[in-house]
C-alpha positions as MATLAB code, in Angstrom:
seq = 'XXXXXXXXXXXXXXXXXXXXXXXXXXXXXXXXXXXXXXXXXXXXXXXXXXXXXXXXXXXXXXXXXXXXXXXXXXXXXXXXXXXXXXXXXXXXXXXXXXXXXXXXXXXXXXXXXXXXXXXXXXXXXXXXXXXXXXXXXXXX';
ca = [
      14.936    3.380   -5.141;
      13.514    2.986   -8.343;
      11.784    5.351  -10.593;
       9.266    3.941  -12.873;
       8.642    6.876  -15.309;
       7.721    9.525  -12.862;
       7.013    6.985   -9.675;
       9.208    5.736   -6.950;
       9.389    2.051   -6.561;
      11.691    1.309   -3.292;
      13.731   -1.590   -4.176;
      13.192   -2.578   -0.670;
       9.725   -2.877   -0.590;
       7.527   -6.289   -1.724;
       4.286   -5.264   -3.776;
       0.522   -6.573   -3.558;
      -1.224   -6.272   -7.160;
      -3.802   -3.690   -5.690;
      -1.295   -1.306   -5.156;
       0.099   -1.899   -1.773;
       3.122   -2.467   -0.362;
       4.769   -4.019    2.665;
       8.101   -3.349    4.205;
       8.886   -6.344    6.607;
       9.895   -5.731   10.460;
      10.649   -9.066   12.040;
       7.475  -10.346   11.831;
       5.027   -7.645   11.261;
       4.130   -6.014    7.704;
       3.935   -2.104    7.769;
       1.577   -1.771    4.634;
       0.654    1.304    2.546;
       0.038    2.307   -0.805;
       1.902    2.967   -3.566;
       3.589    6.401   -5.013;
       1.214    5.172   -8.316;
      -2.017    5.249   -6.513;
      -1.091    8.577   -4.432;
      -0.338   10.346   -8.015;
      -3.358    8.828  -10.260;
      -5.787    9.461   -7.740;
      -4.641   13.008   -6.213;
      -5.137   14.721   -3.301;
      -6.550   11.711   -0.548;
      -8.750   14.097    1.750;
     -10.262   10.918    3.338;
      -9.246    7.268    4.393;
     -10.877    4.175    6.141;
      -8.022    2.210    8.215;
      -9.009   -1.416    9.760;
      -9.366   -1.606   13.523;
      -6.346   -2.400   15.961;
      -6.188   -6.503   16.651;
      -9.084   -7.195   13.642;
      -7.758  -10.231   11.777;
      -7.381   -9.987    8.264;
      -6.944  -12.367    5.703;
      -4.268  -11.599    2.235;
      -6.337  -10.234   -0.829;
      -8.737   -9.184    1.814;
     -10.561   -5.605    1.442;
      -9.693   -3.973    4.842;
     -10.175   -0.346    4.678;
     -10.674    2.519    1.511;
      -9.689    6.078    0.948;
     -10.883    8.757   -0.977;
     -10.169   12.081   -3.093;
     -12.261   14.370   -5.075;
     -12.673   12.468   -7.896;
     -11.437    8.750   -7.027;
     -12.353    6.424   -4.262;
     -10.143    3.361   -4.195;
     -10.463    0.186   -2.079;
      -7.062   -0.876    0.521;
      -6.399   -4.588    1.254;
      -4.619   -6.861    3.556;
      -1.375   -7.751    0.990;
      -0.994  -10.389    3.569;
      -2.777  -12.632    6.311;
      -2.425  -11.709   10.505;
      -3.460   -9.113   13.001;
      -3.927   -5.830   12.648;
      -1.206   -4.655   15.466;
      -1.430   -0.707   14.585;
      -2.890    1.871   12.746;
      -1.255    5.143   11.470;
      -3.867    7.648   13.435;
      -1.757   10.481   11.702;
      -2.543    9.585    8.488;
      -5.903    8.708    9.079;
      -6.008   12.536   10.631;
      -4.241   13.926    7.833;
      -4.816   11.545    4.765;
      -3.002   14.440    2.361;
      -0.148   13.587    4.558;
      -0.191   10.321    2.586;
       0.981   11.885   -0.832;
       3.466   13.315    0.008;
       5.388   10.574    1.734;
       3.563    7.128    0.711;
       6.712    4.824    1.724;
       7.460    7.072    5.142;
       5.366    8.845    7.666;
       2.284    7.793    5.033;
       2.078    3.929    6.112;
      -1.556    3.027    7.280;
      -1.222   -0.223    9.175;
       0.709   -3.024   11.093;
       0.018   -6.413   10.585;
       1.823   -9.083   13.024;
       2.076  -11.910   10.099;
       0.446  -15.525   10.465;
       1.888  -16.468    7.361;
       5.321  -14.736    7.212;
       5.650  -16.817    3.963;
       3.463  -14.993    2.211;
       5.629  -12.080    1.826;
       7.302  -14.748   -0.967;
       4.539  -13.959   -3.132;
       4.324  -10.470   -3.564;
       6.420   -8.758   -6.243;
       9.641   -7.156   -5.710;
      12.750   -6.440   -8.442;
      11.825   -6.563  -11.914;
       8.734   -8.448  -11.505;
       7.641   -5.266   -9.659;
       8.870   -2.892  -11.971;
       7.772   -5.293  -14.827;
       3.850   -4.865  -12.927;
       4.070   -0.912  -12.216;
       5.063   -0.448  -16.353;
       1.959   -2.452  -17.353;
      -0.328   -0.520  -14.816;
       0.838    2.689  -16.693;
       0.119    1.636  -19.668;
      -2.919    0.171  -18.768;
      -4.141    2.942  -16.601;
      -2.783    6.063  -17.963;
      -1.912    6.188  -21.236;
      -5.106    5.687  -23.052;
];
């Protein structure tokens, strides 16, 4: 793990540019959001999840989520079938915050392009990415 000021960047993990990430099983690509967006936005009390077996296309806006003063957009970091959705966190969306990279995943996608994991950030180029959103971002 990584800490990036005060966020957690798993080392593990491969990064989308809108704040999602994927952890790769085989060939399916649990996706969620970043320890970043849980902390900017606060308190999710609401989320929109894509449906089991839609197909979604990478860069694709799949789903959104909301707080009390912040609603954000999710997308597909990469192009397949949807294969799951997190029910739990869809139930419980503050469930989210507190463990983004765990329990708070939102959805399976079996890959079509397993490939495209390649071009999603990981290592520096991640941490590189998550110190210009800060700066960008939050300290204005």
């Amino acid at each position: 793990m990584v800490k990036v000021k005060d966020y957690d960047l798993p080392d593990d993990l491969h990064f989308h540019k809108q704040h999602m990430w994927v952890r790769v099983e085989g060939d399916v690509a649990v996706v969620g959001i970043t320890d970043f967006t849980c902390k900017a936005a606060g308190e999710i009390t609401f989320i929109e999840l894509p449906e089991e077996d839609e197909e979604v296309e990478a860069d694709e806006l799949v789903g959104s989520l909301e707080t009390g003063k912040w609603m954000g957009k999710l997308y597909a970091p990469v192009s397949g079938q949807i294969v799951e959705v997190n029910e739990d966190a869809a139930d419980e969306p503050g469930d989210i915050n507190e463990d983004p990279y765990g329990a708070g995943w939102l959805f399976k996608v079996k890959m079509s392009d397993p490939s495209q994991v390649d071009g999603l950030l990981t290592g520096q180029a991640a941490v590189e990415w998550l110190e210009g959103e800060i700066a960008t971002h939050l300290e204005k």
